[in-house]
N, C-alpha and C positions, 0 to 999 in steps of 0.2 A: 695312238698306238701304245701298245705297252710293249716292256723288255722284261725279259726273266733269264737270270742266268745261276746257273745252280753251282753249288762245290758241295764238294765233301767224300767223293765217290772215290774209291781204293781199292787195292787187295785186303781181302781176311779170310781168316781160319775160320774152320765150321765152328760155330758157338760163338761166333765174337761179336762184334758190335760195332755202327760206324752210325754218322748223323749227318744227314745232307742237310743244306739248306738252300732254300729259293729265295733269291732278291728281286721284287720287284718293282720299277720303274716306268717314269711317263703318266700315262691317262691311266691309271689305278681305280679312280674312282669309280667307274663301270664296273672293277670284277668284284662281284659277290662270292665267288667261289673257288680256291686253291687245292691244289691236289695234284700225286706223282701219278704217273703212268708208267711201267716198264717194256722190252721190249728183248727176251731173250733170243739168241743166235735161231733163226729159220722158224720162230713164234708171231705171232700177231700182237699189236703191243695189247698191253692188258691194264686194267683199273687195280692200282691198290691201296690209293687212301687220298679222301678230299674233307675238306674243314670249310666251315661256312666263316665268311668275315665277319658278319655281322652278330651272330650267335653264337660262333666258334662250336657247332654240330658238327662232330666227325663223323666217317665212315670209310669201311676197311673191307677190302677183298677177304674172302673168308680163308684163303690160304695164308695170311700175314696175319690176324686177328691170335690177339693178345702176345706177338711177340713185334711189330711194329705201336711205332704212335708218334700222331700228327699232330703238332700245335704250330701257332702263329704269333707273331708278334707285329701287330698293328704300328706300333709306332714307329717301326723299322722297315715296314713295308716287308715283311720276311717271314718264309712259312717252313718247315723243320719235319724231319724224318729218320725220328731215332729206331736206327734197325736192330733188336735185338736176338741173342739166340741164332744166328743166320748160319742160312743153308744152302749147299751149292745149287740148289734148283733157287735161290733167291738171286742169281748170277743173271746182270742184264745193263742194258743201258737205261737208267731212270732219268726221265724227263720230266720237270715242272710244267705245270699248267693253271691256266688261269681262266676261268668262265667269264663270260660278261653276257646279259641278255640277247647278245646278236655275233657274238666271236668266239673264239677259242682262239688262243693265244698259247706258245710255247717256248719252253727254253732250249739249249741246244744236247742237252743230254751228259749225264755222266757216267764214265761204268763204273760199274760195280762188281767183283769178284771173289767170288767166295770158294778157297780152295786151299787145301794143303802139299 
């Protein structure tokens, strides 16, 4: 089994800036692939940025693209999502996720709030 438990999630102002992070724990060795998913009030959760472990190959929902960016730190077991520039339509619960060739794996979600 693996565990992912995420922080970072807050209120802010439009324009501001916050940085989640994902910790991940357990049978790690399986997941090849990390990335958040959001999940705005009466939305369907949605993709918006995953990092490869192994060759750390990002990739970003084209509504976050160039004001998001995912990195990873392997020897921490821990993957990062610094939100920049944010916007109240960037307002949701973001959950960590973890691929492994036969699971998917998640954390329990944090909000996020972007509002004045």
């Amino acid at each position: 089994q693996v565990q992912l438990v995420e922080s970072g999630g807050g209120l802010v102002q439009p324009g501001g800036s916050l940085r989640l992070s994902c910790a991940a724990s357990g049978s790690i060795f399986s997941i090849y692939r990390m990335g958040w998913y959001r999940q705005a009030p009466g939305k369907e959760r949605e993709f918006v940025a995953a990092i490869t472990k192994s060759s750390g190959n990002a990739y970003y929902a084209d509504s976050v693209k160039g004001r998001f960016s995912i990195s990873r730190d392997n020897a921490k077991n821990t993957v990062y999502l610094q939100m920049n520039s944010l916007k109240p339509e960037d307002t949701a619960v973001y959950s960590c996720n973890g691929r492994s060739t036969v699971n998917d794996y998640w954390g329990q979600g944090t909000q996020v709030t972007v509002s004045s």
